[in-house]
C-alpha positions in Angstrom: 96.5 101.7 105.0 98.5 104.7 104.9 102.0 105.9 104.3 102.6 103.5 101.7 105.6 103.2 100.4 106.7 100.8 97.4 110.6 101.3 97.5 110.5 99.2 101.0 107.4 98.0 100.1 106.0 99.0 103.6 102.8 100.8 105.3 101.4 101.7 108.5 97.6 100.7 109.4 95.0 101.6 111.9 92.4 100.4 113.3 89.5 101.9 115.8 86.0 100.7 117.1 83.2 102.4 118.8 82.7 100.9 122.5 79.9 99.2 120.9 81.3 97.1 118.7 84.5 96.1 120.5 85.0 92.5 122.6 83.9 90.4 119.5 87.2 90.3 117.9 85.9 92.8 115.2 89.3 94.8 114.9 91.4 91.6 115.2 89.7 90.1 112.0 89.8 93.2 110.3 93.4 93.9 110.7 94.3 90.5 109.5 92.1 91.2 106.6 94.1 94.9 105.9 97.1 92.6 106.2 95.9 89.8 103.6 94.8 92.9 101.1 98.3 94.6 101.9 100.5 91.3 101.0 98.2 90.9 98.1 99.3 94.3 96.5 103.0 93.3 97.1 103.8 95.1 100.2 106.3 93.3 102.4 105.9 95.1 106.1 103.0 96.2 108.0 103.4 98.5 111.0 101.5 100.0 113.6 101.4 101.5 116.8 99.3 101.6 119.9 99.7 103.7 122.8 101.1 101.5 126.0 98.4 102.5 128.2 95.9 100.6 125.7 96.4 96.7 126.6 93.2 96.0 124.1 94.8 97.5 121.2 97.9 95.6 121.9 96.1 92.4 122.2 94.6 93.0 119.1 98.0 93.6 117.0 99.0 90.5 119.3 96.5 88.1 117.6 96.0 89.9 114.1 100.1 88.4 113.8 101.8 91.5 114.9 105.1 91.5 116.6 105.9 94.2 119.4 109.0 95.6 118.2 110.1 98.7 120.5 108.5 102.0 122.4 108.8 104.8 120.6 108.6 107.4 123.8 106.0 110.3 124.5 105.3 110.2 120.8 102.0 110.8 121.0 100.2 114.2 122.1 96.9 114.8 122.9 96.0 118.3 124.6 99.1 118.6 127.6 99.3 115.2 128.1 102.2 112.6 125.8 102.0 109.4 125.5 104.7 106.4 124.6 103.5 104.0 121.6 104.6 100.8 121.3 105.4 99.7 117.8 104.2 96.2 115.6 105.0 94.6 112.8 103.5 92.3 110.3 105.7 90.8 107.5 104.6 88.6 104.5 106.9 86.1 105.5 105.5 85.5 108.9 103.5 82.6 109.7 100.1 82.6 108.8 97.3 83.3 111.5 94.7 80.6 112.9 92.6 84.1 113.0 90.1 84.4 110.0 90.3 87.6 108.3 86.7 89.0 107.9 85.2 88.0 104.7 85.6 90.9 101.8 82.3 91.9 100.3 81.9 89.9 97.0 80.1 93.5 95.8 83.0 95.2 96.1 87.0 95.4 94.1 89.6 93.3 95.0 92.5 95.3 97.1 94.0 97.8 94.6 97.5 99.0 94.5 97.0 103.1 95.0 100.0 103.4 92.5 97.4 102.5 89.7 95.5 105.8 91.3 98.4 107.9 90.8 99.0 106.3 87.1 95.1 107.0 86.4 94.7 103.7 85.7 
């Protein structure tokens, strides 16, 4: 997650695969995961955007609970070309997934809110 921001209680999250791994629904249980950890810390909204020539990526938002919300146009740049992004949006009030969130590695620390960073605790 990134851009987080506890006023609104809102971030952004991304999510990328190498050609590899992609088609087993990797990214989609991952991003539900992000989402669980992100709801856990308090956070209320979780957005991101794709580009619109990406249908995968939109299918992933799609099943991982996230709402298409608007086209934010020729936002992104890369080299001379621009590209539109379509915009999702997960909120802790929406209904919970039948997707299962991959499993968290019982080695590692729960989510932590990176205000505690910035506190030094």
């Amino acid at each position: 997650m990134t851009a987080i921001e506890h006023t609104h209680g809102t971030a952004w999250v991304s999510y990328w695969l190498t050609p590899e791994a992609r088609g087993r629904g990797l990214a989609t249980r991952a991003l539900a995961a992000a989402a669980e950890d992100a709801f856990a810390l308090g956070l209320h909204r979780l957005e991101l955007g794709h580009r619109t020539n990406n249908p995968a990526s939109c299918a992933v938002a799609t099943r991982a609970g996230f709402r298409a919300e608007g086209v934010e146009r020729e936002k992104l740049r890369y080299g001379d070309d621009r590209f539109d992004v379509e915009t999702h949006a997960r909120l802790a009030t929406d209904p919970t997934l039948d997707t299962v969130p991959l499993p968290r590695d019982p080695a590692s620390p729960p989510p932590r809110d990176p205000a505690d960073a910035r506190r030094g605790a």
